[in-house]
C-alpha positions in Angstrom: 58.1 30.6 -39.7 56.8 29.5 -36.1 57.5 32.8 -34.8 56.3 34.4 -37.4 52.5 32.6 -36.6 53.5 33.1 -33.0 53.3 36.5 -33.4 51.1 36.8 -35.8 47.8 35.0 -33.5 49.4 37.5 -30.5 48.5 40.4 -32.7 44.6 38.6 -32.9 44.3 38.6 -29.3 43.7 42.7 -28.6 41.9 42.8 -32.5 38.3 43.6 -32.0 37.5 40.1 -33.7 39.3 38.4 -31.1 36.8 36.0 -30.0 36.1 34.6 -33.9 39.7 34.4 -34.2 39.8 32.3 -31.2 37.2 30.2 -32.6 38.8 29.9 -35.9 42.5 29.2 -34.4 41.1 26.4 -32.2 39.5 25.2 -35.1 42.2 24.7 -37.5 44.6 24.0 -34.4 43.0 20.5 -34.0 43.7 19.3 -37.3 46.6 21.7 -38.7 47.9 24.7 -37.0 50.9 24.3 -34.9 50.0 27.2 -31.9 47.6 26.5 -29.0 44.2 28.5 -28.7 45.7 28.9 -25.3 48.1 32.1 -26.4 44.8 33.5 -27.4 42.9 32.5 -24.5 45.2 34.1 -22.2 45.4 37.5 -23.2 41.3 37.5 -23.9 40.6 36.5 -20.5 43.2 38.9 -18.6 41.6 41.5 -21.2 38.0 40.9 -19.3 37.6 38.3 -16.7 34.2 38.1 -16.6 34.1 36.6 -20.2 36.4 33.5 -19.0 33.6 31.4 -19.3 33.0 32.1 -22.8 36.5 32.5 -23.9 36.5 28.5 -22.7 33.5 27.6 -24.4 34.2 29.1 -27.9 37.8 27.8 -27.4 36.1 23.8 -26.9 33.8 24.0 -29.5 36.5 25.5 -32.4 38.7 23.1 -31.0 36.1 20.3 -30.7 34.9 20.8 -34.7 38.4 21.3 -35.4 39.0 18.0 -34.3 36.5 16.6 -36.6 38.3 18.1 -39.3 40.9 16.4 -38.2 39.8 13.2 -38.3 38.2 13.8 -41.9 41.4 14.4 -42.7 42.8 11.1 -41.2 39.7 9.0 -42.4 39.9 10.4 -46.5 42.7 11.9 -47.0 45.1 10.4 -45.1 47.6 9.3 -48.4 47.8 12.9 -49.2 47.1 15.4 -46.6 47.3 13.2 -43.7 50.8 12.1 -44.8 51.8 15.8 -45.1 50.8 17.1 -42.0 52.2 13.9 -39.7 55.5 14.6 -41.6 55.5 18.3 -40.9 55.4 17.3 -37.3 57.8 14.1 -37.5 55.5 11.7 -36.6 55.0 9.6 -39.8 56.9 6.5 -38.4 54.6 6.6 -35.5 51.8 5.4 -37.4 52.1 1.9 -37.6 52.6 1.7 -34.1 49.9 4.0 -32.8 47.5 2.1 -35.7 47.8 -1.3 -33.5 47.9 1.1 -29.8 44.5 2.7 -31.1 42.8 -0.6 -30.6 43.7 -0.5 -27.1 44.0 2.4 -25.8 42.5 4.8 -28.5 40.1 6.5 -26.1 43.1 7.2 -23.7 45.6 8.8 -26.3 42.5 10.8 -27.6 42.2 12.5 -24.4 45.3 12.8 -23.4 46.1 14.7 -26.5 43.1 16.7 -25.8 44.3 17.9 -22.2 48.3 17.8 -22.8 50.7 20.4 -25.1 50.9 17.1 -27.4 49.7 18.2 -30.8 46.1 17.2 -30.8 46.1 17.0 -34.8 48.3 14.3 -35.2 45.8 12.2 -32.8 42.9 13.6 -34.2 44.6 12.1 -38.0 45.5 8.9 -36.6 41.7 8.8 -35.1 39.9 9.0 -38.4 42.8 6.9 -40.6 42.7 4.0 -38.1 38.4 4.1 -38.5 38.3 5.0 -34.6 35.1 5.2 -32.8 33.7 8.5 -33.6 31.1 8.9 -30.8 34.1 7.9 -28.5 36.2 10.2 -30.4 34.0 13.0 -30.0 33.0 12.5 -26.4 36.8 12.2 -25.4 37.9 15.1 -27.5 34.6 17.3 -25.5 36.0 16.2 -22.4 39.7 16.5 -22.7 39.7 20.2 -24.5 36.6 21.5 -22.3 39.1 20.9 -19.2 41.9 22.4 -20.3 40.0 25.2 -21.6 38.5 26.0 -18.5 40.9 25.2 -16.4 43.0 27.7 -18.1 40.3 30.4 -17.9 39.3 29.2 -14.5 42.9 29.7 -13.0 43.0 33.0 -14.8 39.1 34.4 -13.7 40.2 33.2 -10.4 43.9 34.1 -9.6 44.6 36.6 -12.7 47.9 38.2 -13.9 50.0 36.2 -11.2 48.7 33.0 -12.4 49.0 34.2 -16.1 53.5 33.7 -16.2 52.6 30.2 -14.3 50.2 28.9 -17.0 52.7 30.3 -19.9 55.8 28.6 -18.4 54.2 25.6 -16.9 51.1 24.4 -19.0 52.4 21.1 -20.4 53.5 20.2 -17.2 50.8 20.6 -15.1 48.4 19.0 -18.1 51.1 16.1 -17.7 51.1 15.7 -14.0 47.3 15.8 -14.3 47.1 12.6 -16.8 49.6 10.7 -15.2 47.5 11.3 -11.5 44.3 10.4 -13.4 45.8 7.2 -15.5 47.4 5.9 -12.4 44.1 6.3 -10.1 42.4 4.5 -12.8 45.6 1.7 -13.0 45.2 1.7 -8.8 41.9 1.1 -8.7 42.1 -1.6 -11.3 44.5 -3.5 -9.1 43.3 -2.9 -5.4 
């Protein structure tokens, strides 16, 4: 089934809808669709570099609104839908735990979900069932997505089809590296 949709939002990426597609596959991505935006964004921007900047930016907002969705979906229907989609991603016993986490570091797993390969949706879920902040919510989920998104398109406008098999193979990774470097400069500068 996964590589079925795999292939599937591939085939949307040369259509000459591509950039609604993108839109609407960011969109639903934040609250139910299991593949990035990013296997859209990737072709689109090696397709034309000089639309990187608006692949990005359509890519945030879908994602963004998405995202609200999301935590919609978390805030009123969380016994029904919420429930299904957390156990189609085998994270229903992480609610409990997350639910007393969010307190704390809510605004933290918001955007690291935002920036990282973790599925955004189950966040997003969690966000609106646990009544999270929603101006926090939305300012952390328009910060997190706008930087991957245009770092993506920004390595790709920049560098193009040599950094294209880098981003593909490495993209969690370097999103990783980049919130453990920013979480620990915030944890240093706490304690110096």
């Amino acid at each position: 089934m996964l590589r079925r949709l795999y292939d599937w939002t591939m085939g949307l990426a040369s259509h000459r809808n591509a950039t609604p597609a993108l839109f609407g596959v960011s969109f639903i991505e934040s609250s139910i669709f299991p593949i990035p935006p990013d296997v859209l964004m990737i072709p689109m921007v090696m397709a034309n570099r000089a639309r990187a900047w608006i692949v990005a930016s359509v890519a945030t907002l879908g994602s963004v609104l998405g995202a609200l969705l999301g935590y919609w979906i978390g805030w009123a229907l969380m016994d029904s839908v919420g429930q299904w989609v957390l156990a189609a991603y085998g994270k229903e016993q992480a609610y409990e735990h997350l639910t007393a986490q969010f307190a704390i570091y809510g605004g933290w797993a918001v955007l690291f979900a935002a920036l990282t390969p973790f599925p955004f949706k189950v966040i997003t879920i969690f966000s609106g069932a646990v009544g999270f902040s929603l101006p926090l919510f939305i300012l952390t989920s328009v910060i997190g997505r706008a930087a991957r998104f245009f770092v993506v398109a920004g390595l790709l406008w920049r560098f193009g089809p040599p950094i294209r098999s880098f981003i593909e193979e490495r993209l969690g990774l370097v999103f990783t590296i980049f919130m453990a470097c920013l979480i620990g400069g915030f944890v240093a500068l706490r304690y110096l």
